[in-house]
VEXDREN-2710 file (C-alpha; in Angstrom, 1 decimal):
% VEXDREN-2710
k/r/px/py/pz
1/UNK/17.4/-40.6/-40.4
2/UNK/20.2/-38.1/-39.6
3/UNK/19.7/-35.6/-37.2
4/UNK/19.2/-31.9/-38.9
5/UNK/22.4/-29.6/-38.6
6/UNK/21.1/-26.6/-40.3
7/UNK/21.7/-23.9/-38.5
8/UNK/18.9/-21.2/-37.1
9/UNK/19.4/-18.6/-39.4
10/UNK/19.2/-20.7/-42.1
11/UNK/16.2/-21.9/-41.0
12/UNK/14.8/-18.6/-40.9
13/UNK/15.7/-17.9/-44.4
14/UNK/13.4/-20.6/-45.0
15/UNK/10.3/-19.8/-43.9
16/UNK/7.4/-18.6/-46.4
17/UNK/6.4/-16.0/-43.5
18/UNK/8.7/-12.8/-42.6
19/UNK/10.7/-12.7/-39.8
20/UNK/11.4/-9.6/-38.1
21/UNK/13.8/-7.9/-35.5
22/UNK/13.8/-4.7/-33.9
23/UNK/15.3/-3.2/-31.4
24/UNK/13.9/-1.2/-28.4
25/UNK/13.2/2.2/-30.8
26/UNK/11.6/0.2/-33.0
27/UNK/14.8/0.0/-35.6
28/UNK/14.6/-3.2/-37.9
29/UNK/17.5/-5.2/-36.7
30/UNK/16.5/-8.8/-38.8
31/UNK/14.6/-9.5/-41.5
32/UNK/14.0/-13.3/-43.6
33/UNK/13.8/-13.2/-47.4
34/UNK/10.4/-13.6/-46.6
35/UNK/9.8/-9.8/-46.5
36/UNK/11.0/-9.3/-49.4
37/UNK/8.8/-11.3/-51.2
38/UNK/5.8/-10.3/-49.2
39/UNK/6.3/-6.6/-49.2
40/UNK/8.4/-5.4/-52.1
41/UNK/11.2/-3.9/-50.1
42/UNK/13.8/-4.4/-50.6
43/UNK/15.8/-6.0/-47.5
44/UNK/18.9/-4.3/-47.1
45/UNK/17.2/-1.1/-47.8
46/UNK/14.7/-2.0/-45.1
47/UNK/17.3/-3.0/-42.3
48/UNK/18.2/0.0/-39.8
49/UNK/15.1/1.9/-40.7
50/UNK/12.2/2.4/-38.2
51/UNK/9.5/-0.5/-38.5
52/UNK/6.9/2.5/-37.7
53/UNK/8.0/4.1/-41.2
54/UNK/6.3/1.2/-43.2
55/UNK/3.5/1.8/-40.4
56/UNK/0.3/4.1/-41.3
57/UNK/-0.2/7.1/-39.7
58/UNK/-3.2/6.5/-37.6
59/UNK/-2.1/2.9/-36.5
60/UNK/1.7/4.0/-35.1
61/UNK/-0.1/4.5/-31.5
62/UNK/-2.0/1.9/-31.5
63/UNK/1.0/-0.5/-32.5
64/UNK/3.0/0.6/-30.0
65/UNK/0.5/0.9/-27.4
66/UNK/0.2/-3.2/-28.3
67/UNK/-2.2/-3.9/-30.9
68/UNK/-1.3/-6.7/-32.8
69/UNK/-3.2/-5.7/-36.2
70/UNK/-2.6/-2.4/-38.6
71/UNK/-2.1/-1.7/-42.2
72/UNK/1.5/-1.7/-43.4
73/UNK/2.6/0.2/-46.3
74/UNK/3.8/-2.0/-49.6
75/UNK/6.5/-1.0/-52.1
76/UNK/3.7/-0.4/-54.3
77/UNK/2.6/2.7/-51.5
78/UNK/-0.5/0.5/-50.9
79/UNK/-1.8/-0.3/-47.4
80/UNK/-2.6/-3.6/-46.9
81/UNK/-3.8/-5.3/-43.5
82/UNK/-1.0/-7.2/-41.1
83/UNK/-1.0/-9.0/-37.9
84/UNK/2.0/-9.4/-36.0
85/UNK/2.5/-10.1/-32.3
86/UNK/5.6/-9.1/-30.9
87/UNK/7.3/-10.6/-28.1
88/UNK/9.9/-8.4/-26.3
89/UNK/12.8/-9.2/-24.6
90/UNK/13.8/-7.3/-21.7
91/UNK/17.3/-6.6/-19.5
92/UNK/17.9/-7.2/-15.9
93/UNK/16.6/-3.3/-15.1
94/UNK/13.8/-4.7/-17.7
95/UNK/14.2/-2.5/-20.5
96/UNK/13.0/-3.1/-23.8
97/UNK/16.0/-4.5/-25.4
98/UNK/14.7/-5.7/-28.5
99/UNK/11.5/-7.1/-30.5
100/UNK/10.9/-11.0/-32.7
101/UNK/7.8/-11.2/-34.6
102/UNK/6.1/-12.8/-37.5
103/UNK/4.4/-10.9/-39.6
104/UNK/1.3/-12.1/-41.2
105/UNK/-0.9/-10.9/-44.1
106/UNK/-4.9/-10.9/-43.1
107/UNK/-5.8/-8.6/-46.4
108/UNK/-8.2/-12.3/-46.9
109/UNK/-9.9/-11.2/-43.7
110/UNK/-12.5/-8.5/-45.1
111/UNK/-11.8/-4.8/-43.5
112/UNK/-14.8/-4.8/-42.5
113/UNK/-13.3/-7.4/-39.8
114/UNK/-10.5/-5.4/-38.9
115/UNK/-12.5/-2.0/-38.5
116/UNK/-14.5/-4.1/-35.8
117/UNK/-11.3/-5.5/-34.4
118/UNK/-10.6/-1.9/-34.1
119/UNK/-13.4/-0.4/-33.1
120/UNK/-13.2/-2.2/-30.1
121/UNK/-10.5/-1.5/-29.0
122/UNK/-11.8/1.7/-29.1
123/UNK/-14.6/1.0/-27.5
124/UNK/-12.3/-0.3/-24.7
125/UNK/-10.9/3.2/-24.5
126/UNK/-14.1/4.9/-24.5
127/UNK/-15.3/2.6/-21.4
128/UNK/-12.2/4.0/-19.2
129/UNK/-13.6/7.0/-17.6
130/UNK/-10.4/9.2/-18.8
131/UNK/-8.7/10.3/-21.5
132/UNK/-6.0/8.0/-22.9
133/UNK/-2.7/8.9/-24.4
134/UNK/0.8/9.0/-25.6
135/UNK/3.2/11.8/-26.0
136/UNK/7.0/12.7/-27.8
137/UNK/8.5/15.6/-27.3
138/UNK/8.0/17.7/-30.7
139/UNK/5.4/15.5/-31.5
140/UNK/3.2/16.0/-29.2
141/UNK/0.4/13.1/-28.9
142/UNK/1.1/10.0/-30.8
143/UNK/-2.0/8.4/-29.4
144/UNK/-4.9/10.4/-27.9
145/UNK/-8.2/8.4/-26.8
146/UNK/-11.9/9.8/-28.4
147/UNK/-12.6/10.7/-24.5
148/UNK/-11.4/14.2/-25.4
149/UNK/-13.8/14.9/-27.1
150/UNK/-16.6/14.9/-24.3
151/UNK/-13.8/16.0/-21.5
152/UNK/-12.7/18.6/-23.4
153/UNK/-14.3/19.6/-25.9
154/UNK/-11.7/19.1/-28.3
155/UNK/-11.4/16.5/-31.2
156/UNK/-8.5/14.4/-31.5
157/UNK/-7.5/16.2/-34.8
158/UNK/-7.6/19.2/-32.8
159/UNK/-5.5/18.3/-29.9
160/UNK/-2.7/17.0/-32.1
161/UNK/-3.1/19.3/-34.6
162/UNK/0.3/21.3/-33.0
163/UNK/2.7/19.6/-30.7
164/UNK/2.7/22.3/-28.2
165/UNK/-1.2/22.0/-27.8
166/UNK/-1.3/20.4/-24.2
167/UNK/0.7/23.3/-22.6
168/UNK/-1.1/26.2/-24.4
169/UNK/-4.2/24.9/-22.4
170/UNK/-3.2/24.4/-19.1
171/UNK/-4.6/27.2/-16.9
172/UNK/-1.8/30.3/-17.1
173/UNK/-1.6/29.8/-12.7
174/UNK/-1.0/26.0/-13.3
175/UNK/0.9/26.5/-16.4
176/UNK/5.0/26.8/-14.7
177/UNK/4.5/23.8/-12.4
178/UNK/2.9/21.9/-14.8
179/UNK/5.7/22.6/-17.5
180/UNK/8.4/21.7/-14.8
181/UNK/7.2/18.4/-14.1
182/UNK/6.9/17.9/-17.4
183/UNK/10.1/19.0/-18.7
184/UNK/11.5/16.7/-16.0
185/UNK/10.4/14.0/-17.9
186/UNK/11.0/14.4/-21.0
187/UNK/14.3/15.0/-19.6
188/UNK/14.3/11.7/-17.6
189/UNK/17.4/8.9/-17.5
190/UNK/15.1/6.0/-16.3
191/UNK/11.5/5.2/-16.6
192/UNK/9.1/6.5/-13.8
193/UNK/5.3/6.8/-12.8
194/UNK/4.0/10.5/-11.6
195/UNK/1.1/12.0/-11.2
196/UNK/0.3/15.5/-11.8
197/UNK/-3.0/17.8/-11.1
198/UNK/-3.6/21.0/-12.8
199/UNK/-6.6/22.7/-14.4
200/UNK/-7.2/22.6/-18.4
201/UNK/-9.3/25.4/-20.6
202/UNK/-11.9/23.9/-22.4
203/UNK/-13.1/24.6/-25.8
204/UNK/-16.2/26.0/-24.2
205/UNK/-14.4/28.4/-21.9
206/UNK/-14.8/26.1/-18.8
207/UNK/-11.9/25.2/-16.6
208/UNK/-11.9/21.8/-15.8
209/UNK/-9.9/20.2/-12.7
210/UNK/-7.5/17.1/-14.3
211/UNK/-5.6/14.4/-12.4
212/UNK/-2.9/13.0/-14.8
213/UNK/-1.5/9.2/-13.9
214/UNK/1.4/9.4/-16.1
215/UNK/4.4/7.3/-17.0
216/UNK/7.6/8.1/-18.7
217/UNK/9.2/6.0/-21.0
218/UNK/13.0/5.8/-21.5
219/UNK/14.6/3.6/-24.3
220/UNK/18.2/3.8/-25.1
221/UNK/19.2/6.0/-27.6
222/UNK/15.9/7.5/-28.3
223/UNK/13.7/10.2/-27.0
224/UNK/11.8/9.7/-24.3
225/UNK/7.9/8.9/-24.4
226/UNK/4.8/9.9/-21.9
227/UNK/1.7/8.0/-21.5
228/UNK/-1.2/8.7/-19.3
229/UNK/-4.8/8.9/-17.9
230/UNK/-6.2/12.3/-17.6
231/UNK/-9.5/11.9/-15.4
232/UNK/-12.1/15.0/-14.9
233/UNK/-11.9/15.7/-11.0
234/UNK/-13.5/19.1/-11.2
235/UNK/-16.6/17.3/-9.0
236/UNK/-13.7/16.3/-6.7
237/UNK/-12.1/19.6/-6.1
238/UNK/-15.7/21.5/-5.8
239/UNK/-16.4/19.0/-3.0
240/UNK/-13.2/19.9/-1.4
241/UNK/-13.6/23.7/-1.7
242/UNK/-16.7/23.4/-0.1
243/UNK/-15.0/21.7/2.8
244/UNK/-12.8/23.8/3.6
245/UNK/-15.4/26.7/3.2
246/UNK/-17.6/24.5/6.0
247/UNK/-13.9/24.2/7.9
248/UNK/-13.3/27.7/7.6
249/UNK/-17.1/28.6/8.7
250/UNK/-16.9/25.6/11.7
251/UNK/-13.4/28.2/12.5
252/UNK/-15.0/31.1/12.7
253/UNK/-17.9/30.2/14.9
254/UNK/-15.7/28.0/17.2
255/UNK/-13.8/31.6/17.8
256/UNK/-16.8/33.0/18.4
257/UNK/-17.5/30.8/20.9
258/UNK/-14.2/30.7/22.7
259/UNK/-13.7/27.2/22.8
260/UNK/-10.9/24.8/22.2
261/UNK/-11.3/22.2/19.7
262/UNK/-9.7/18.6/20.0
263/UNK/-9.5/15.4/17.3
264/UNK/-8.3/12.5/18.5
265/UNK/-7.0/9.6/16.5
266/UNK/-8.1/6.4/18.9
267/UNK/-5.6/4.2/16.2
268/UNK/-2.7/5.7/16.2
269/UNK/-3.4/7.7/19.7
270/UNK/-2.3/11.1/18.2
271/UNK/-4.3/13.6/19.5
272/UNK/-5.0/17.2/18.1
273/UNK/-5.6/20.2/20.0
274/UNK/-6.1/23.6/18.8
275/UNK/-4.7/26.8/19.5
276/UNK/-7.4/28.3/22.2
277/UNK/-7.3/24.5/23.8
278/UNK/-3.7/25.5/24.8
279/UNK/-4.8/28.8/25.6
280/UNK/-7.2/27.7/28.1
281/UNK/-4.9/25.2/29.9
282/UNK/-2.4/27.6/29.8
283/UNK/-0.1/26.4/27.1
284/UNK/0.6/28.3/24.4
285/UNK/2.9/27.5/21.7
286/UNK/3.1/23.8/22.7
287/UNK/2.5/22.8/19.3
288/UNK/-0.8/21.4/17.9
289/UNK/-0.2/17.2/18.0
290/UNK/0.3/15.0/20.9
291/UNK/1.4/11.9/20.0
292/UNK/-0.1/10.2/22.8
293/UNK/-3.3/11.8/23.4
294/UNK/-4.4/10.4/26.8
295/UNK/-1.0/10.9/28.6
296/UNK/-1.0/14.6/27.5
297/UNK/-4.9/15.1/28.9
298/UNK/-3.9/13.1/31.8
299/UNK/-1.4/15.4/32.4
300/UNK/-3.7/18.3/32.7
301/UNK/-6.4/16.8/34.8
302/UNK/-5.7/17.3/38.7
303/UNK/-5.2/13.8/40.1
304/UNK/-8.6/13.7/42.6
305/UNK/-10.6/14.3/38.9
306/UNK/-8.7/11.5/36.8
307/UNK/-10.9/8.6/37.4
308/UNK/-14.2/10.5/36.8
309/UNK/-13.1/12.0/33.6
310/UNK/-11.7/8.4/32.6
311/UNK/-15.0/7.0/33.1
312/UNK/-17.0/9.8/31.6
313/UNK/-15.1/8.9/28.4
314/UNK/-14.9/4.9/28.6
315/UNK/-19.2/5.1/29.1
316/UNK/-19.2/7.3/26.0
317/UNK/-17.1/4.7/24.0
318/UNK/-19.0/1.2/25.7
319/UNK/-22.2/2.8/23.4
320/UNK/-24.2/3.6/27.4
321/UNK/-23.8/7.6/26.3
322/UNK/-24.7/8.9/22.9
323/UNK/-22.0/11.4/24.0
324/UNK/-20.3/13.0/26.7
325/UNK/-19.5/15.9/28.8
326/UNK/-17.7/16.1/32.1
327/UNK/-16.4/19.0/33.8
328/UNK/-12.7/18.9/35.9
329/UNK/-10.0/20.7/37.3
330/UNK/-7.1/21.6/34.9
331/UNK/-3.8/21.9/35.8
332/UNK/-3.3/25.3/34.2
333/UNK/0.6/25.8/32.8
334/UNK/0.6/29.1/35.5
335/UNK/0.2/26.5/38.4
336/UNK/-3.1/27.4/39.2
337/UNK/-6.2/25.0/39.0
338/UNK/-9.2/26.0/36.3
339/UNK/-12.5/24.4/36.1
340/UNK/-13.3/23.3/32.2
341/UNK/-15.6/21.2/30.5
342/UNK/-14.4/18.8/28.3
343/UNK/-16.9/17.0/25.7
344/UNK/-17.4/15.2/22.3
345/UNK/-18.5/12.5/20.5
346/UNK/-17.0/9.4/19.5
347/UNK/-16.5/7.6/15.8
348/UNK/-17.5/3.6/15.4
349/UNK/-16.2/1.8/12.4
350/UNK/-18.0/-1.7/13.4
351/UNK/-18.6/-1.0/16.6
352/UNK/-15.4/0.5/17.6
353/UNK/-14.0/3.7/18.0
354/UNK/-11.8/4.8/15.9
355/UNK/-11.8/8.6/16.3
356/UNK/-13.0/11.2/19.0
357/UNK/-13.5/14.8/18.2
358/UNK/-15.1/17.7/20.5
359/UNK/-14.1/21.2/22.5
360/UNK/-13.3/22.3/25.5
361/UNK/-14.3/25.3/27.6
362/UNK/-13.1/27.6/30.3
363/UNK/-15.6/27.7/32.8
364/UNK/-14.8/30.6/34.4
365/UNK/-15.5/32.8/31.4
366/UNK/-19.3/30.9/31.7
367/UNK/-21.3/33.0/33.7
368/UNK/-24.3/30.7/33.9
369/UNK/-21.6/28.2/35.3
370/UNK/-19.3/29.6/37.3
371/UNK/-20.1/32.2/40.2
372/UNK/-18.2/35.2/39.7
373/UNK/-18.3/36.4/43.8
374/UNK/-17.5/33.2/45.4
375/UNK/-15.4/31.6/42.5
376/UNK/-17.2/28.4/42.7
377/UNK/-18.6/26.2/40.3
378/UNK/-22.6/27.1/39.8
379/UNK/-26.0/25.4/39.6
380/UNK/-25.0/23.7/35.8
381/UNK/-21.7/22.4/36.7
382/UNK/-22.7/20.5/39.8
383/UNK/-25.9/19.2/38.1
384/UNK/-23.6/17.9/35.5
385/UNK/-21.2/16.3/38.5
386/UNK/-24.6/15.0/39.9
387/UNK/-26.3/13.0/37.0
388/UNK/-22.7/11.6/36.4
389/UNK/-22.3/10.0/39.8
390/UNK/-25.8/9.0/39.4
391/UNK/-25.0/6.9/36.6
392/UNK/-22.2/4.9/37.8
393/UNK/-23.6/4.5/40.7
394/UNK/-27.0/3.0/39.1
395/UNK/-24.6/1.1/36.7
396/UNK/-22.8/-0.8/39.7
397/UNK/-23.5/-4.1/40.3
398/UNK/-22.7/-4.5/43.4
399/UNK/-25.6/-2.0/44.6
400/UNK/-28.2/-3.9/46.4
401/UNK/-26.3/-6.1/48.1
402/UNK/-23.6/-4.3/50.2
403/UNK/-24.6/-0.9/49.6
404/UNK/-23.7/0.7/53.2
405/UNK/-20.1/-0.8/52.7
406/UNK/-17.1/1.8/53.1
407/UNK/-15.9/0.2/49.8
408/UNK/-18.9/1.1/47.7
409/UNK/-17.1/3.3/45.4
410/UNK/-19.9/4.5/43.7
411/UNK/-21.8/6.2/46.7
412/UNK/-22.1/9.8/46.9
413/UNK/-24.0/12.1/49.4
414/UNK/-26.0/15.2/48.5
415/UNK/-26.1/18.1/51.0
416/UNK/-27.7/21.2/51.0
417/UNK/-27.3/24.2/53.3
418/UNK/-28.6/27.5/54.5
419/UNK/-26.6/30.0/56.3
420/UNK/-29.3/30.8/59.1
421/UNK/-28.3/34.1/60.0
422/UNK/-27.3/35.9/56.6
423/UNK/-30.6/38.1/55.9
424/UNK/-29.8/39.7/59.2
425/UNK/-26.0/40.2/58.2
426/UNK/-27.5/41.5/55.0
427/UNK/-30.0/44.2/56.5
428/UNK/-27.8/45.4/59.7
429/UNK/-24.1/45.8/57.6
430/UNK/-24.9/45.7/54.1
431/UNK/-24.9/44.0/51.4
432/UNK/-21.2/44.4/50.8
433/UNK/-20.6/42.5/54.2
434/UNK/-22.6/40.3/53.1
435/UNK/-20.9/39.4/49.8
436/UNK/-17.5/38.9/51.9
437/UNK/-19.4/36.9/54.4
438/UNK/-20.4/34.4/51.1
439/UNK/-16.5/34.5/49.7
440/UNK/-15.4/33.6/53.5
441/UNK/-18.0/30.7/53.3
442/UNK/-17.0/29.3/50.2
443/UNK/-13.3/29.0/51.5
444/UNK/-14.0/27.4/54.4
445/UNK/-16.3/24.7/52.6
446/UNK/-13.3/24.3/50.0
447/UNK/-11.2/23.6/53.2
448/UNK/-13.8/21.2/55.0
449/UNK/-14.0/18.7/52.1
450/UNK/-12.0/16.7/50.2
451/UNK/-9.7/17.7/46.7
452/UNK/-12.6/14.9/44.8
453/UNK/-15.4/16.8/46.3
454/UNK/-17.3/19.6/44.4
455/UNK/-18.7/22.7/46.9
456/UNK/-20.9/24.9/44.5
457/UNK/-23.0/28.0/44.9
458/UNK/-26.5/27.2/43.9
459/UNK/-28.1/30.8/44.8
460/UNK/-28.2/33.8/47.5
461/UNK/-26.7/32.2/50.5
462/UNK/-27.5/28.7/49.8
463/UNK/-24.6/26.1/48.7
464/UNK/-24.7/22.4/47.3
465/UNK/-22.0/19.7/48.4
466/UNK/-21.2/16.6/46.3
467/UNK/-19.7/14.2/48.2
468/UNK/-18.2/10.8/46.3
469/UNK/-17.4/7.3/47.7
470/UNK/-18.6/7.9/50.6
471/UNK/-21.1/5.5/53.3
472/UNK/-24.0/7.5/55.6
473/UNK/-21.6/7.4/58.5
474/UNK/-18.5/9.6/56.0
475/UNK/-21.5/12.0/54.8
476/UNK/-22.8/12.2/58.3
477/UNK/-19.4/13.5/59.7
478/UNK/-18.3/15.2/57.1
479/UNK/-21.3/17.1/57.5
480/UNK/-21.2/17.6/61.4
481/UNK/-17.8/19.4/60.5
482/UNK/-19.1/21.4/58.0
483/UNK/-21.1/22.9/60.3
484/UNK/-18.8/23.7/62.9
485/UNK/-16.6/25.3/60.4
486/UNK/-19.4/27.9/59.3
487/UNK/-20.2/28.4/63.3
488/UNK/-17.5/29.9/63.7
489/UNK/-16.7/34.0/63.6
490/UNK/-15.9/35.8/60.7
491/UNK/-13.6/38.6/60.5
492/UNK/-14.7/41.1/57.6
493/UNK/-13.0/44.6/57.9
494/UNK/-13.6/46.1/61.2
495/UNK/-16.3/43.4/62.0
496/UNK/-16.8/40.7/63.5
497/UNK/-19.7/38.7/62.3
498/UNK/-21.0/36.0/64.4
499/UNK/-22.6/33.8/62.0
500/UNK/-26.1/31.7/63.3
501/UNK/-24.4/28.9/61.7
502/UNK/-25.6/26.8/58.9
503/UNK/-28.3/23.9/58.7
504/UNK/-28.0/21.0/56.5
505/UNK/-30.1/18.7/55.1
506/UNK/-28.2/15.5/53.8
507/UNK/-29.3/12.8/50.9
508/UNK/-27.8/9.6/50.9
509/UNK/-27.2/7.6/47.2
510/UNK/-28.8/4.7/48.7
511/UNK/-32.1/6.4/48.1
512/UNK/-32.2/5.6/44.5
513/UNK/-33.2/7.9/42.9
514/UNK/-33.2/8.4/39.3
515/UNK/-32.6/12.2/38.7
516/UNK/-30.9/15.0/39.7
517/UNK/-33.8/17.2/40.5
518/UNK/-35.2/14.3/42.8
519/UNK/-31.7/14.7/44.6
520/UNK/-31.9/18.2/45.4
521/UNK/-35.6/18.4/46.1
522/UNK/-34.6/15.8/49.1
523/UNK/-31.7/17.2/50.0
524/UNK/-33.8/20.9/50.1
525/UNK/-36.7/19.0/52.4
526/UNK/-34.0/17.7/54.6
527/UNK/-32.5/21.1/54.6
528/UNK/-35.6/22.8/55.6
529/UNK/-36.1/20.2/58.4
530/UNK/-32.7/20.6/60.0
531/UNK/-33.3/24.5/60.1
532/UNK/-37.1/24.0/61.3
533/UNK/-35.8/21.5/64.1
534/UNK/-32.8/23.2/64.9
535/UNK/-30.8/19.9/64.2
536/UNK/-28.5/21.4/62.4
537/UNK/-27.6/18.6/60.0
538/UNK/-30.6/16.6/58.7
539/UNK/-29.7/13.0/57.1
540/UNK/-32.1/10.7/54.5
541/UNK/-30.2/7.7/54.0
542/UNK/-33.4/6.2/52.6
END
């Protein structure tokens, strides 16, 4: 049997169904006899019209949006019911180039059918928490979902009843932005996705908060279309208001307070610091962000302190401390040394941390903290020194087994001592000799010790040493020279006071202890011992 030679378009011309062509607007391109015969109209008066003209009405969105079934209008004017699934075929920057389908009478299929078919569709839209639609400029909405309805308030017949219904709603402070972005598009040479968010009137009076995922549409030689999702975010944006209300109120009382604040991302390292943070360290206008957040606090943290504020931080983030706090010499941007207290609280995201957030403050505007006469830390901030070395040294393993070894970095010494003479100093010269005679004591225990040591005024003429990394034999010497330092003279004015010297009592980590009040209740016995004994320093190594 010979092979058939008749060409495509003659084969078309043969089909009982209709054939038909457009291109990217829609424009009838091709039609088959077939259409013709199944419609009434006529073909050459059918070809270079728009397919949507034999479209009804209500089914032109839906059509284009890509359902397959609508009624199209005969030559008769009757509607009758069509399916017809269109394949497109696209360009290398995949435009819409042009449009093949058959097209296939279902009027046999009862309407009762289709208006199901339809209805869910429908349905589908009404599931999508949002309001569906398309839009041509002086057209307005082609397509708008029943959504609006219970968004808005509006019915669809109302919202398309005039094409410039959309803008007349949008709140007047939204309104210029809005209209710019939206100009924009219409105005478009290529087809993009945007998002806008803006605030709509309601029919009730309400303003409701919209975010708008929308795409423009750009076909060749035709106006250009929108399409979209509007989605209620008014919950959204009251959420966010009342953030930054709780931000603005956190703000206000973290002025009051006169700290710094920091937030630190432990992911990407960048660390935030407010503006009173580089107040208090003494560096203003250095900008708030530090892309590496532990070389800029390393920076600030005198060298003998680095270690112990390292490991305050590290316990915090091991899940030992529910939080932390640690107090340490800044490096202020004058030069100077200040004492501050830096804490927070860590973020876990499966057990890691992934953020750290807190404050820091200046200890010398703390009173309760900081001793205004001597300048030396107080009774709080050397507690705080002593619980922390009483932690890592209770979490060292290697306690128990070499514990009196020089390398036991986690031994510290306690001591505790009494100016013997001072009440005397006190009664004979006054109390303003006296106060001098504490500041000249205070300098000459800052001298005695080392720059990791903390020397801290506990009360009246009594003062607290916290020696760290240290055996009984460094603390026992160390002490020994502490005492011949306060033995000596003091020159105040025209005076010269001979001080009676100081006794000592001296606590020894080895003890074990588990709190700091048990420290400095031994170190106050051994005090009282030395100065009942005259031994002048008084060790308990336990």
């Amino acid at each position: 049997m010979p092979a058939d030679t008749t060409p495509p378009g003659q084969l078309l011309t043969l089909l009982p169904d209709a054939v038909l062509q457009t291109d990217a607007l829609w424009v009838v391109t091709y039609l088959n006899p077939a259409w013709h015969q199944l419609t009434g109209h006529a073909l050459e008066a059918s070809i270079g019209r728009s397919l949507l003209d034999f479209v009804h009405p209500d089914d032109r969105g839906t059509l284009r949006s890509g359902m397959p079934v609508f009624r199209l209008r005969f030559a008769d004017s009757g509607y009758r019911w069509m399916r017809l699934q269109l394949r497109s075929e696209s360009d290398d920057a995949n435009r819409v180039v042009s449009r093949q389908g058959v097209l296939i009478e279902i009027t046999e299929v009862t309407e009762q059918v289709l208006v199901e078919v339809r209805q869910r569709f429908l349905r589908l839209l009404e599931t999508i928490d949002g309001v569906v639609w398309e839009a041509e400029r002086g057209v307005g909405n082609t397509f708008l979902s029943p959504q609006v309805e219970r968004l808005f308030g509006y019915t669809v017949e109302e919202w398309r009843s005039h094409p410039s219904f959309w803008r007349t709603h949008v709140h007047p402070d939204g309104l210029p932005a809005a209209q710019a972005i939206d100009d924009a598009a219409y105005s478009a040479t290529h087809s993009y996705a945007y998002e806008m968010s803006y605030r709509l009137l309601a029919k009730c009076g309400k303003v409701v908060w919209v975010r708008d995922l929308c795409r423009v549409v750009v076909e060749p030689g035709r106006a250009n279309r929108m399409i979209g999702l509007m989605i209620d975010v008014s919950q959204q944006k009251q959420t966010e208001l009342e953030l930054v209300q709780s931000d603005n109120r956190y703000s206000l009382a973290t002025r009051g307070s006169n700290d710094g604040i920091w937030d630190w991302n432990l992911q990407t390292g960048v660390l935030h610091a407010s503006e009173r943070f580089h107040e208090i360290v003494g560096l203003g206008g250095a900008g708030n962000l530090h892309d590496d957040g532990w070389y800029f606090l390393e920076q600030l943290i005198d060298p003998d302190d680095r270690s112990r504020v390292q490991d305050a931080y590290r316990r915090h983030l091991s899940g030992t401390r529910p939080n932390f706090s640690v107090d340490f010499r800044a490096r202020h941007g004058s030069g100077r040394l200040v004492w501050v207290n830096w804490r927070g609280v860590a973020q876990f995201e499966e057990g890691v941390a992934v953020r750290m957030a807190g404050s820091l403050s200046d200890l010398a505007e703390r009173g309760s903290s900081y001793d205004s006469l001597t300048n030396l830390p107080g009774r709080p901030l050397f507690r705080d020194r002593l619980e922390h070395a009483i932690a890592l040294h209770r979490d060292d393993p290697a306690n128990g087994h070499d514990a009196t070894a020089p390398g036991g970095t986690t031994m510290f010494a306690v001591l505790m001592l009494d100016l013997n003479q001072f009440k005397v100093v006190n009664d004979t010269l006054g109390h303003h000799v006296g106060d001098q005679l504490l500041q000249q004591v205070a300098r000459r225990l800052e001298a005695s010790v080392r720059a990791a040591d903390l020397v801290a005024r506990m009360s009246g003429d009594e003062f607290n040493v916290l020696l760290e990394s240290v055996n009984v034999a460094d603390a026992t010497a160390r002490a020994r020279q502490l005492a011949a330092a306060l033995a000596a003279p003091y020159r105040i004015g025209t005076h010269t006071v001979a001080s009676g010297g100081a006794s000592i009592g001296v606590v020894m980590s080895q003890v074990g202890f588990a709190t700091t009040d048990d420290y400095l209740r031994a170190a106050d016995a051994a005090m009282y011992l030395a100065k009942s004994q005259g031994l002048g320093v008084c060790v308990s190594a336990g």
